[in-house]
PDB file with SEQRES, HELIX, SHEET and CRYST1 records, atoms N, CA, C and O in Angstrom:
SEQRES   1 A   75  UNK UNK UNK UNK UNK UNK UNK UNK UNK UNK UNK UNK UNK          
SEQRES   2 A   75  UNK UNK UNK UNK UNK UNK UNK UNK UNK UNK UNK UNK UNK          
SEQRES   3 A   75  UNK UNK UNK UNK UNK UNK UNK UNK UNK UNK UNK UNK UNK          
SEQRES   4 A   75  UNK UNK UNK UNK UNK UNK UNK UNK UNK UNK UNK UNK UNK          
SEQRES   5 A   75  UNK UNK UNK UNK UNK UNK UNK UNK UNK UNK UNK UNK UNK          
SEQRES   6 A   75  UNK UNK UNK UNK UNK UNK UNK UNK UNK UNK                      
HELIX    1 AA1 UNK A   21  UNK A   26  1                                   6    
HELIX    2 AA2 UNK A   31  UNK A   37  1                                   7    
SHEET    1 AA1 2 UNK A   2  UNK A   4  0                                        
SHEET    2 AA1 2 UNK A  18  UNK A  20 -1                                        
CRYST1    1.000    1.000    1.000  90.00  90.00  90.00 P 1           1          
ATOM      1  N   UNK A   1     124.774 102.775 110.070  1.00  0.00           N  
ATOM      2  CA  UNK A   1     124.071 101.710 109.388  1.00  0.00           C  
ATOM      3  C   UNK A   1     123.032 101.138 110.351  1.00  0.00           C  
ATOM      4  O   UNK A   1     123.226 101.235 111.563  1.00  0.00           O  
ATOM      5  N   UNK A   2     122.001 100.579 109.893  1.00  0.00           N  
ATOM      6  CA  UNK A   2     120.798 100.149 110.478  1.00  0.00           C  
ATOM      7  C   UNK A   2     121.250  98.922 110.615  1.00  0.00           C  
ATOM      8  O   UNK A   2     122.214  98.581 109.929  1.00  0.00           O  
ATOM      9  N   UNK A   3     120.481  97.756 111.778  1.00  0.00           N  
ATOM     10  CA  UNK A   3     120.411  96.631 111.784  1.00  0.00           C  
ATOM     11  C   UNK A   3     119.424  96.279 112.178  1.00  0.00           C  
ATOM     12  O   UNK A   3     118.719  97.163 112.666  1.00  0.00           O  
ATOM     13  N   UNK A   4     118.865  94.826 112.175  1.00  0.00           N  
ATOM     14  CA  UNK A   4     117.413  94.587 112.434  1.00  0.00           C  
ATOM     15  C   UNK A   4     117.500  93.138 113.821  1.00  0.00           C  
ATOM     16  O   UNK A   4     118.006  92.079 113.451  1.00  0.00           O  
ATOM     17  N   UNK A   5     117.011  93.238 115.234  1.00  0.00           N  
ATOM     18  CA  UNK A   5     117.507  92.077 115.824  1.00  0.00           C  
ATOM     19  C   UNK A   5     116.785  91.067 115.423  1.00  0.00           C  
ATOM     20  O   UNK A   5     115.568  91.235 115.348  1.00  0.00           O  
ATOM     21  N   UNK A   6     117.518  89.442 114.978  1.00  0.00           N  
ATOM     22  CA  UNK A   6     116.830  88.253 114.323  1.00  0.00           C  
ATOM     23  C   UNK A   6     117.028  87.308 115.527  1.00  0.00           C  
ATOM     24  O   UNK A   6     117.360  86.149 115.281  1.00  0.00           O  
ATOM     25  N   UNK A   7     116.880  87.639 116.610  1.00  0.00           N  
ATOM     26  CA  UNK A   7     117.080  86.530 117.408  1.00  0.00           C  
ATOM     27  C   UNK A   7     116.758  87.090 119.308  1.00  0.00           C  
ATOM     28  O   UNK A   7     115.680  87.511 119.726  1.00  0.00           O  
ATOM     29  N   UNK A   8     117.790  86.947 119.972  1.00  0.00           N  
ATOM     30  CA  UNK A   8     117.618  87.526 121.190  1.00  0.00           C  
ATOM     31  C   UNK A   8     117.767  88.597 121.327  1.00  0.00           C  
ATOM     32  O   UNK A   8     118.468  89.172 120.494  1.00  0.00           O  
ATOM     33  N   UNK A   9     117.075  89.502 122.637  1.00  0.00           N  
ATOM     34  CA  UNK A   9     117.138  90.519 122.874  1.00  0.00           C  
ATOM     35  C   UNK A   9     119.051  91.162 122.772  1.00  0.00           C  
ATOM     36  O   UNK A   9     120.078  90.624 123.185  1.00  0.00           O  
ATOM     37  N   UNK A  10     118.871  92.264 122.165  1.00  0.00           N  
ATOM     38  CA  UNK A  10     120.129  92.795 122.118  1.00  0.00           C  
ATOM     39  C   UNK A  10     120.227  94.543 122.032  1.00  0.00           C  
ATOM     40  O   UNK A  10     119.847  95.396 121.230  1.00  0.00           O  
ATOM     41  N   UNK A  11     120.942  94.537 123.306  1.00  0.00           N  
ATOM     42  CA  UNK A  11     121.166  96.410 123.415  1.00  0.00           C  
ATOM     43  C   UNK A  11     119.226  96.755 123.500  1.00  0.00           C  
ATOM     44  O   UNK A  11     118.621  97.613 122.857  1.00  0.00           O  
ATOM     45  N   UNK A  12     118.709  95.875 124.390  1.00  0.00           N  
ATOM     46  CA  UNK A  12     116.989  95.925 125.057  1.00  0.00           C  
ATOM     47  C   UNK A  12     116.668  96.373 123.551  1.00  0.00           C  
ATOM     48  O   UNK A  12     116.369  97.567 123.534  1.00  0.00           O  
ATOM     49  N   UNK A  13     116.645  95.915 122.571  1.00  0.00           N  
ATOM     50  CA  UNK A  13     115.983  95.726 121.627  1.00  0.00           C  
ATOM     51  C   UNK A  13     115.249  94.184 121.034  1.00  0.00           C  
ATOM     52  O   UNK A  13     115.928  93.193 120.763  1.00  0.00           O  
ATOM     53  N   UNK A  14     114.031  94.238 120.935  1.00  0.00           N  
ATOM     54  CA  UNK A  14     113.781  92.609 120.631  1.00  0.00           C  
ATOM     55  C   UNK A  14     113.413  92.415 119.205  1.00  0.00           C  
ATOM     56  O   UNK A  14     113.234  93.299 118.367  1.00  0.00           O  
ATOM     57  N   UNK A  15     113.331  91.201 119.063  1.00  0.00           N  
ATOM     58  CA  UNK A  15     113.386  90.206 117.572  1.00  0.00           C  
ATOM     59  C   UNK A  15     112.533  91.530 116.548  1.00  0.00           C  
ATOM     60  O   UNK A  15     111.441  92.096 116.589  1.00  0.00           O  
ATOM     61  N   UNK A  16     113.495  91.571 115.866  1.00  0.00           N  
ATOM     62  CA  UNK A  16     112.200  92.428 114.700  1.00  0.00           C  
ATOM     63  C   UNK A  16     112.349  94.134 114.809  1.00  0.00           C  
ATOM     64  O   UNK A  16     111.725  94.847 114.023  1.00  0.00           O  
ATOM     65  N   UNK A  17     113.263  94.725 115.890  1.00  0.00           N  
ATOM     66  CA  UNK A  17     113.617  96.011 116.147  1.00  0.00           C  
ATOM     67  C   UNK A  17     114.467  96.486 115.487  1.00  0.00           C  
ATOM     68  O   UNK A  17     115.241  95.607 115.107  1.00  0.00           O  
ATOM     69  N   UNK A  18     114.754  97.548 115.113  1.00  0.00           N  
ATOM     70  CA  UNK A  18     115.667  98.167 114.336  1.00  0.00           C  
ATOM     71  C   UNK A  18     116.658  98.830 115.180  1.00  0.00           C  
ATOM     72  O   UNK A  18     116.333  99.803 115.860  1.00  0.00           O  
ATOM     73  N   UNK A  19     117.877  98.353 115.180  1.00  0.00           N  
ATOM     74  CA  UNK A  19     119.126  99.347 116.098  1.00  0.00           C  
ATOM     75  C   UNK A  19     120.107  99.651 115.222  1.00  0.00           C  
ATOM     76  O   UNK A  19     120.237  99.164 114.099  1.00  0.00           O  
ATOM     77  N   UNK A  20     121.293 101.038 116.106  1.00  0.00           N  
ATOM     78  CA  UNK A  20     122.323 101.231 114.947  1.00  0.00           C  
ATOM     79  C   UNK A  20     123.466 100.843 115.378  1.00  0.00           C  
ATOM     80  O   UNK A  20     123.614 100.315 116.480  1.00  0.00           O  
ATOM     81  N   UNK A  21     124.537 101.093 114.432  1.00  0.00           N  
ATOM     82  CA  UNK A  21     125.762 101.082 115.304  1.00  0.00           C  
ATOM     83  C   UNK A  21     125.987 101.545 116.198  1.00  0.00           C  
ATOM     84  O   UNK A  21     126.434 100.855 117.114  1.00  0.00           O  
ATOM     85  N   UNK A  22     125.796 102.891 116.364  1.00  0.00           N  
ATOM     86  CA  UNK A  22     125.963 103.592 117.421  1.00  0.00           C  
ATOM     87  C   UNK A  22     125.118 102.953 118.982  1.00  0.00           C  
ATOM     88  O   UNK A  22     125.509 103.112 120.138  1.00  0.00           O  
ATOM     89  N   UNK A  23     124.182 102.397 118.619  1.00  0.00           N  
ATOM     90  CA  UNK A  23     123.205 101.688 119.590  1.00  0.00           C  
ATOM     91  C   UNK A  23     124.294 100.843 120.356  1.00  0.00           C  
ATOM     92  O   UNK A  23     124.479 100.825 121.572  1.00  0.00           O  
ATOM     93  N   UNK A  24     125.063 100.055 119.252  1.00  0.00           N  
ATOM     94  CA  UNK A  24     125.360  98.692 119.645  1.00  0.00           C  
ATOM     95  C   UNK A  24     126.905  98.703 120.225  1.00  0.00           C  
ATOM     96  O   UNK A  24     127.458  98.118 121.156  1.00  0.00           O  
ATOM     97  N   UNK A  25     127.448  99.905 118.960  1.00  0.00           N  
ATOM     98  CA  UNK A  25     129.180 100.580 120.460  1.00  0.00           C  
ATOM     99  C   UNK A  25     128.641 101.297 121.398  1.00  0.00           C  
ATOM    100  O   UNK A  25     129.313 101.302 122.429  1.00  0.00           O  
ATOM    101  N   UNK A  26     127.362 102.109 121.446  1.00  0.00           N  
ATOM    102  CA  UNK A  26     127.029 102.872 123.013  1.00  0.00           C  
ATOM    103  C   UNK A  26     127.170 101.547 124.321  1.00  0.00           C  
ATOM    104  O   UNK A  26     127.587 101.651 125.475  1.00  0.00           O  
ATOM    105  N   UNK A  27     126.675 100.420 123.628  1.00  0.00           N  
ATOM    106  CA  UNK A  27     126.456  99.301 124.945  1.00  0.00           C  
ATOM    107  C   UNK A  27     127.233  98.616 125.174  1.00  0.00           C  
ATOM    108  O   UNK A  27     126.976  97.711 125.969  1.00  0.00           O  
ATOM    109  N   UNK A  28     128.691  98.726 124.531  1.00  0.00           N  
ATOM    110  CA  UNK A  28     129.696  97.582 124.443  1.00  0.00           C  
ATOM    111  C   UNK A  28     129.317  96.233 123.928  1.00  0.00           C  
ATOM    112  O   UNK A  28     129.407  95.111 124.428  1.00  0.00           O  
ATOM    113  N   UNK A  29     128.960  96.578 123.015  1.00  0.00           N  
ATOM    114  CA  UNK A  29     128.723  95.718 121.564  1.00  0.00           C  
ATOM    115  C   UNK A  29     129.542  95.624 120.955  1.00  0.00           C  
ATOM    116  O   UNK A  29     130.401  96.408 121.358  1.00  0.00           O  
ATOM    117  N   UNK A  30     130.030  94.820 119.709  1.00  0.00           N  
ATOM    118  CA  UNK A  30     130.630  94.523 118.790  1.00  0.00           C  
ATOM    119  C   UNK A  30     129.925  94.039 117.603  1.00  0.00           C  
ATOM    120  O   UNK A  30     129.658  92.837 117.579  1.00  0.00           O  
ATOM    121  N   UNK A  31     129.562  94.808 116.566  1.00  0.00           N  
ATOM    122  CA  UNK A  31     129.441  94.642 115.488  1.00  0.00           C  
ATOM    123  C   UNK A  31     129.211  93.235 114.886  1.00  0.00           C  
ATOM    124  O   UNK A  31     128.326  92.386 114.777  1.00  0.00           O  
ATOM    125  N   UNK A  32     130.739  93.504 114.497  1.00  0.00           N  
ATOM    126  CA  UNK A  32     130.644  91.682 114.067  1.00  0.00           C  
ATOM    127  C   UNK A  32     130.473  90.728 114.615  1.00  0.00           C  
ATOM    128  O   UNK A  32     130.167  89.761 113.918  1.00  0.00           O  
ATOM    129  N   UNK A  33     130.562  90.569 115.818  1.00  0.00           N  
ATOM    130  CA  UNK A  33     130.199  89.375 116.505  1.00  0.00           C  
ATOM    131  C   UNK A  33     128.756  89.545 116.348  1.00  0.00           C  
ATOM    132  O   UNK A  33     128.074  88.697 115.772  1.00  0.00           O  
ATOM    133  N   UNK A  34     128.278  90.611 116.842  1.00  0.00           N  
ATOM    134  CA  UNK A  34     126.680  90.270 116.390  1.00  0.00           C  
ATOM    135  C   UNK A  34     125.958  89.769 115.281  1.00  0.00           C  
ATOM    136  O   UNK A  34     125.002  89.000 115.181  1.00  0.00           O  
ATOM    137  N   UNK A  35     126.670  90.413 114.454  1.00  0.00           N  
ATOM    138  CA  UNK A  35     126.134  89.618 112.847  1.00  0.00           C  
ATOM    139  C   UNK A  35     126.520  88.277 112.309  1.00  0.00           C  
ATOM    140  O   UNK A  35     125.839  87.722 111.446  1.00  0.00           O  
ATOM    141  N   UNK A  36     127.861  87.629 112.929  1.00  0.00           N  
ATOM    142  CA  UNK A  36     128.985  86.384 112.365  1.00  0.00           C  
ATOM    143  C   UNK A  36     127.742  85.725 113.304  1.00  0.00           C  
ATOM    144  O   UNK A  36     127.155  84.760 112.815  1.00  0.00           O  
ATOM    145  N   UNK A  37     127.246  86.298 114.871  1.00  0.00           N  
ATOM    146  CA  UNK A  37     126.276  85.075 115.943  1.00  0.00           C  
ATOM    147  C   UNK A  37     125.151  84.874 114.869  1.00  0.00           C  
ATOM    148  O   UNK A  37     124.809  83.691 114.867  1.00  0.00           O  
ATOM    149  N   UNK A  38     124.517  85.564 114.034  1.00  0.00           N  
ATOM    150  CA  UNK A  38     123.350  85.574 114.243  1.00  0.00           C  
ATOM    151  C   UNK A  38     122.332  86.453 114.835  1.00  0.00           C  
ATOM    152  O   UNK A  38     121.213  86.527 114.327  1.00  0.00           O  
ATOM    153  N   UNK A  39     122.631  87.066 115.793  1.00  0.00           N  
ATOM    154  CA  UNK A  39     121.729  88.173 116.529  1.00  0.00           C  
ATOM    155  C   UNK A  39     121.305  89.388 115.825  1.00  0.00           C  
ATOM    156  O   UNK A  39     120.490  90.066 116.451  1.00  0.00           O  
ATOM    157  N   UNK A  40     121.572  89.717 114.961  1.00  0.00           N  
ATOM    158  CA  UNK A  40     121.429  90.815 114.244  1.00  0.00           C  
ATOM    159  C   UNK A  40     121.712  90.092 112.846  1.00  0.00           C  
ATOM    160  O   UNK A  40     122.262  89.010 112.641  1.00  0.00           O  
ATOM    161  N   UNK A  41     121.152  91.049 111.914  1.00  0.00           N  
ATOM    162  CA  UNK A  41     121.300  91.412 110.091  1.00  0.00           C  
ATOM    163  C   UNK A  41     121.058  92.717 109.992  1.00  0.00           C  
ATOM    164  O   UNK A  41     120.478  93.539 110.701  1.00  0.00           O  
ATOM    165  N   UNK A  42     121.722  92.752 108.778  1.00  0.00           N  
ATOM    166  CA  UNK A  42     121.805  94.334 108.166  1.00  0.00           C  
ATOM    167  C   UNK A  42     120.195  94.164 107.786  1.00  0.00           C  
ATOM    168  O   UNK A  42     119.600  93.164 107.385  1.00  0.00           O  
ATOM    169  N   UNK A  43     119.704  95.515 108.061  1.00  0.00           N  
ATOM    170  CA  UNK A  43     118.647  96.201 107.444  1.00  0.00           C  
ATOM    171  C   UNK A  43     119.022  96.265 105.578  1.00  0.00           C  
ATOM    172  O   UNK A  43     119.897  96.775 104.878  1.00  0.00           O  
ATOM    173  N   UNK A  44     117.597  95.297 105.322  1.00  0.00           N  
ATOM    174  CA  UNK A  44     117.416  95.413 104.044  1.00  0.00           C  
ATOM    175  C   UNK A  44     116.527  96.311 103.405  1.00  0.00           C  
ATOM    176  O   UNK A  44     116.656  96.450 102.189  1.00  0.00           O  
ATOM    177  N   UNK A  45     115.361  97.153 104.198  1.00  0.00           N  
ATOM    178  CA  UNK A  45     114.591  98.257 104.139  1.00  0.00           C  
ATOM    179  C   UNK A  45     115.019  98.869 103.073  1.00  0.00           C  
ATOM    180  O   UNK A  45     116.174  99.277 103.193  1.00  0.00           O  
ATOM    181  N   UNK A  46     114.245  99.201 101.532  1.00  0.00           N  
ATOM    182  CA  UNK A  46     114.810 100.237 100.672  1.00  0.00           C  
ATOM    183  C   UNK A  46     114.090 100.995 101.216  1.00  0.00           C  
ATOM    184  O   UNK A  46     113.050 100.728 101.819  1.00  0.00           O  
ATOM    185  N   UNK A  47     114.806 102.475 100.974  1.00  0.00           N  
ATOM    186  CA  UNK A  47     114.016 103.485 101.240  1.00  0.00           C  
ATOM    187  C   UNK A  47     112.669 104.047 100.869  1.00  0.00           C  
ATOM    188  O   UNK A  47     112.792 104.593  99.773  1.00  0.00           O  
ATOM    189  N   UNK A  48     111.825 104.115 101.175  1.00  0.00           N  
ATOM    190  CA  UNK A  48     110.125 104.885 101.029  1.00  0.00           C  
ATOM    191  C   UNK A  48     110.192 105.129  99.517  1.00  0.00           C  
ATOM    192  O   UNK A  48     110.938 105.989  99.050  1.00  0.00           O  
ATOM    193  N   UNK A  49     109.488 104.442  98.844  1.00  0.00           N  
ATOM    194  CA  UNK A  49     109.045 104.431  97.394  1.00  0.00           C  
ATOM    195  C   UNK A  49     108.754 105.803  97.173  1.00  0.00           C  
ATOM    196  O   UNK A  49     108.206 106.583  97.951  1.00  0.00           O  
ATOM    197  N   UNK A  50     109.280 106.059  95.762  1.00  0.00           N  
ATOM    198  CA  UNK A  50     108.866 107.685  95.497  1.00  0.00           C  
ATOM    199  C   UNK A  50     107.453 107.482  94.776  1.00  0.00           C  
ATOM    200  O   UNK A  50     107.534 106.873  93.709  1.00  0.00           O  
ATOM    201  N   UNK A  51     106.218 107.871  95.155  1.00  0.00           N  
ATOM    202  CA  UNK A  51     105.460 108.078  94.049  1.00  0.00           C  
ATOM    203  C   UNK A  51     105.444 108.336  92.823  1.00  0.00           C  
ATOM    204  O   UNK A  51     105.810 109.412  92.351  1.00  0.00           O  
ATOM    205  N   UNK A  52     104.914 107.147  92.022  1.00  0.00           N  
ATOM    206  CA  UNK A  52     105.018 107.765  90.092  1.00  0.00           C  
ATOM    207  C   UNK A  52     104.299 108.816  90.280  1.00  0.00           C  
ATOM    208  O   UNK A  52     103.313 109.014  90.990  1.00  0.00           O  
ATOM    209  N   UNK A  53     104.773 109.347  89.711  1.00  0.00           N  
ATOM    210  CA  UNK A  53     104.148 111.341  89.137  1.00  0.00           C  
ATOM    211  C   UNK A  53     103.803 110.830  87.574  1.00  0.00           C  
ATOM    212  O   UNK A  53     104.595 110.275  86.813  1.00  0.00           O  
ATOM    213  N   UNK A  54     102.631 111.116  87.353  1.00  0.00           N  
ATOM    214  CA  UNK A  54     101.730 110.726  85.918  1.00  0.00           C  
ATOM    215  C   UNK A  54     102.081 112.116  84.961  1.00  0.00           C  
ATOM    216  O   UNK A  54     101.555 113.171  85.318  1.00  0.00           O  
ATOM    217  N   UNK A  55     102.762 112.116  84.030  1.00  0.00           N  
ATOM    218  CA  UNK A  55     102.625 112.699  82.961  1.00  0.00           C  
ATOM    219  C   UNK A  55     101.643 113.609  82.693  1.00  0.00           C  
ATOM    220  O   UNK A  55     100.630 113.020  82.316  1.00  0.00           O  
ATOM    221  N   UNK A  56     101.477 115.103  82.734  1.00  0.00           N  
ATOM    222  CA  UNK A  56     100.472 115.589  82.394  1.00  0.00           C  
ATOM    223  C   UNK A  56     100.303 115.891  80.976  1.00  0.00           C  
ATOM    224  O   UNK A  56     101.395 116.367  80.666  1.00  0.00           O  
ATOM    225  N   UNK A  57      99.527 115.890  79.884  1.00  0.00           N  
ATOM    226  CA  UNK A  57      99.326 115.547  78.368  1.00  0.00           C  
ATOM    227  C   UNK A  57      98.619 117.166  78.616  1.00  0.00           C  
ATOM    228  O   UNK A  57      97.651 117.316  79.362  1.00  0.00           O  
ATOM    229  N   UNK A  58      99.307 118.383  77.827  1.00  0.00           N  
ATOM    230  CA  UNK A  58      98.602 119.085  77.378  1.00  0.00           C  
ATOM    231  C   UNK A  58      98.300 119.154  75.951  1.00  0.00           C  
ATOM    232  O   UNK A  58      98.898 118.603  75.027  1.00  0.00           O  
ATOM    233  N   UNK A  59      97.065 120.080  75.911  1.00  0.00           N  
ATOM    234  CA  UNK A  59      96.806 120.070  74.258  1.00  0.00           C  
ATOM    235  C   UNK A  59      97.509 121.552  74.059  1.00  0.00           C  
ATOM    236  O   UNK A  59      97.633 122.567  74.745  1.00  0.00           O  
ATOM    237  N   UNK A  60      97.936 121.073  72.622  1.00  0.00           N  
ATOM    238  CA  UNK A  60      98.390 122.171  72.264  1.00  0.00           C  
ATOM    239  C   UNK A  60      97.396 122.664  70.959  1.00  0.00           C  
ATOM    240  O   UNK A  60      96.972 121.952  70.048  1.00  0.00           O  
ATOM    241  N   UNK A  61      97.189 123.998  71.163  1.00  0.00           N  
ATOM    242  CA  UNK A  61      96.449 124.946  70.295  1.00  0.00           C  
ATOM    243  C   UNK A  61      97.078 125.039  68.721  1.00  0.00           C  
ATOM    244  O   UNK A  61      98.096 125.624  68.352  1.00  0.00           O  
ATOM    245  N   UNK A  62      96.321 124.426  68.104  1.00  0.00           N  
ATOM    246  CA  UNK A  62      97.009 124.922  66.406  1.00  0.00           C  
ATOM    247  C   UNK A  62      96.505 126.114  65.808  1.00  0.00           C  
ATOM    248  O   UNK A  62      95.293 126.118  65.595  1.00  0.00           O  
ATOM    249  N   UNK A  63      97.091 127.023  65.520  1.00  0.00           N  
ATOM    250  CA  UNK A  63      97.043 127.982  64.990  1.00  0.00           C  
ATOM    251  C   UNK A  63      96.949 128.033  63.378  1.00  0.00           C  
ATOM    252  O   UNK A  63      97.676 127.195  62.844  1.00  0.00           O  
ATOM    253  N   UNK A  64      96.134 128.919  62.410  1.00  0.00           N  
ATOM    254  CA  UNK A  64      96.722 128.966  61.076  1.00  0.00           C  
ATOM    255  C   UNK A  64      97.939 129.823  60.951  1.00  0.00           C  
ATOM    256  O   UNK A  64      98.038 130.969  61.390  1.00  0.00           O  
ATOM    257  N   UNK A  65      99.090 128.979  60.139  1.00  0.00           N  
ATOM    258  CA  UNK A  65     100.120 129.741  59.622  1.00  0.00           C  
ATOM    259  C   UNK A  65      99.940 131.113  58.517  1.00  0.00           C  
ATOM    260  O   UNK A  65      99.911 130.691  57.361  1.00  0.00           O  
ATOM    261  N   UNK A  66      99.849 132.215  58.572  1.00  0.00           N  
ATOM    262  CA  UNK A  66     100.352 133.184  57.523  1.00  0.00           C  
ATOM    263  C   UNK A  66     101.232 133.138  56.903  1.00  0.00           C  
ATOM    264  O   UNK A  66     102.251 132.763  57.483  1.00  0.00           O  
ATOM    265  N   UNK A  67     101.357 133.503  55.318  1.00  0.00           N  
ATOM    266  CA  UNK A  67     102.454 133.709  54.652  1.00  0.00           C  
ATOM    267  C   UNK A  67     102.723 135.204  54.528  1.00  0.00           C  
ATOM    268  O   UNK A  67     102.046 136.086  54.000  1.00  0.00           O  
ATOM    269  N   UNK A  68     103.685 135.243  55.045  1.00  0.00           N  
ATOM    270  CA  UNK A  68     104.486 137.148  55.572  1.00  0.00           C  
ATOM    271  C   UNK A  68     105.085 137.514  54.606  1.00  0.00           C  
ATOM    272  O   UNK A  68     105.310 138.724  54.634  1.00  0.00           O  
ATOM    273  N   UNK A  69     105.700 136.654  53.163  1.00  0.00           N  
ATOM    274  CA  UNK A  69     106.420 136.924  52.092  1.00  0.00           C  
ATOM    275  C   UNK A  69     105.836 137.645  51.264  1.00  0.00           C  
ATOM    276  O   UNK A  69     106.606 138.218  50.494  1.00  0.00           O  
ATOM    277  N   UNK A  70     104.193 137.949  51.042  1.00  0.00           N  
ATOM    278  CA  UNK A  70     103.340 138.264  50.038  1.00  0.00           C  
ATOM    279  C   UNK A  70     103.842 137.948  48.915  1.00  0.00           C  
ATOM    280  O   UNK A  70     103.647 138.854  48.106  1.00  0.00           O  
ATOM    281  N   UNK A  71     104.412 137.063  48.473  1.00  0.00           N  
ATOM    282  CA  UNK A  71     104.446 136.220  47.125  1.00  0.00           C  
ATOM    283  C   UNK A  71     103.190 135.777  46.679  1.00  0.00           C  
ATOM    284  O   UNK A  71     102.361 135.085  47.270  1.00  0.00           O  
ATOM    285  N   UNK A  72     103.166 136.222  45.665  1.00  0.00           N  
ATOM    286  CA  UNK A  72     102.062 135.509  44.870  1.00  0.00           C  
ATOM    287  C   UNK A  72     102.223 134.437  43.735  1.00  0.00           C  
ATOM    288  O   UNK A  72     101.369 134.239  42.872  1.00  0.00           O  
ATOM    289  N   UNK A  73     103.512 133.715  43.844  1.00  0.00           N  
ATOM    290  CA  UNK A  73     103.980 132.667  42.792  1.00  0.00           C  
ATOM    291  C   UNK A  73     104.263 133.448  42.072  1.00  0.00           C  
ATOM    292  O   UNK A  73     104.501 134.648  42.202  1.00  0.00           O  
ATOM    293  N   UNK A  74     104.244 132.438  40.812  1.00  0.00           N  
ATOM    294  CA  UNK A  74     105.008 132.749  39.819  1.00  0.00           C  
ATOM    295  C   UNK A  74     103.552 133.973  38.744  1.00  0.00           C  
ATOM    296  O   UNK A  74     102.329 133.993  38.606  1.00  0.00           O  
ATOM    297  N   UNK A  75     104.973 134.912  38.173  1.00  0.00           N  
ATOM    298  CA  UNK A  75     103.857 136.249  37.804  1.00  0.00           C  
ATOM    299  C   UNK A  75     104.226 136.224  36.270  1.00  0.00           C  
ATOM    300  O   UNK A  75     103.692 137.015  35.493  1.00  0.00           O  
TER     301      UNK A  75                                                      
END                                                                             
């Protein structure tokens, strides 16, 4: 999980840096204490917007229908 530091330098990351857990048990960190202090918040970052992809509108070709029955109505 990502976190973002909101306060003092932590694990030489400063205000506004993004660190992970792993950052923060590599340095003898603790998690929660960092977040219950204040020093850290979870990363709220959604992930990279997908581009709308626009609908492509083809035309479709009308054709005349044939009648294959050779009926000629009523005889």
């Amino acid at each position: 999980m990502q976190y973002v530091v909101s306060g003092a330098k932590v694990c030489g990351k400063l205000n506004g840096e993004k660190l992970t857990t792993d950052d923060i048990l590599g340095a003898g960190g603790s998690v929660e204490h960092l977040l219950a202090s204040g020093n850290i918040k979870e990363s709220t970052s959604a992930p990279k917007a997908v581009k709308e992809v626009q609908a492509v509108e083809q035309e479709v070709e009308t054709f005349p229908v044939f009648n294959l029955d050779n009926e000629q109505g009523d005889k």
